[in-house]
C-alpha positions, 0 to 999 in steps of 0.5 A, spaced: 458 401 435 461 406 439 469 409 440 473 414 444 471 421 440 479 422 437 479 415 435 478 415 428 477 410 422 476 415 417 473 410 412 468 407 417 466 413 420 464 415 413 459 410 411 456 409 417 454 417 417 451 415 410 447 410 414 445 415 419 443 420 413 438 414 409 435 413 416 439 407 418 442 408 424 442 414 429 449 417 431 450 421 438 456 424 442 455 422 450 460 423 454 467 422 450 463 417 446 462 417 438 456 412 438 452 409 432 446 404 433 441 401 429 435 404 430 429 399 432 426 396 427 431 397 422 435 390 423 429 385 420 427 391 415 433 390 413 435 382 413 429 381 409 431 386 404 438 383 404 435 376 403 431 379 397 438 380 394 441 375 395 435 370 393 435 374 386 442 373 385 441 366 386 436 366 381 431 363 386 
């Protein structure tokens, strides 16, 4: 996710910074940017982690 610095959905912005702080995402400032990205790795981690979840609540 990237957005012009100044532009702000303040709610969005928050819970990506919790990401960033657990390790999730990385965020950066780069010319006029506000940048978040997954880290490398973290996207199969976390569909696996999800489809626990969503195993569990389906009782299966």
């Amino acid at each position: 996710l990237a957005r012009r610095v100044g532009c702000t959905n303040r709610k969005g912005v928050t819970y990506l910074r919790v990401l960033a702080g657990i390790g999730v995402v990385e965020e950066e400032l780069a010319a006029g940017l506000h940048i978040f990205k997954l880290k490398n790795g973290r996207l199969t981690e976390l569909i696996k982690e999800t489809m626990k979840l969503l195993e569990g609540e389906s009782g299966g």
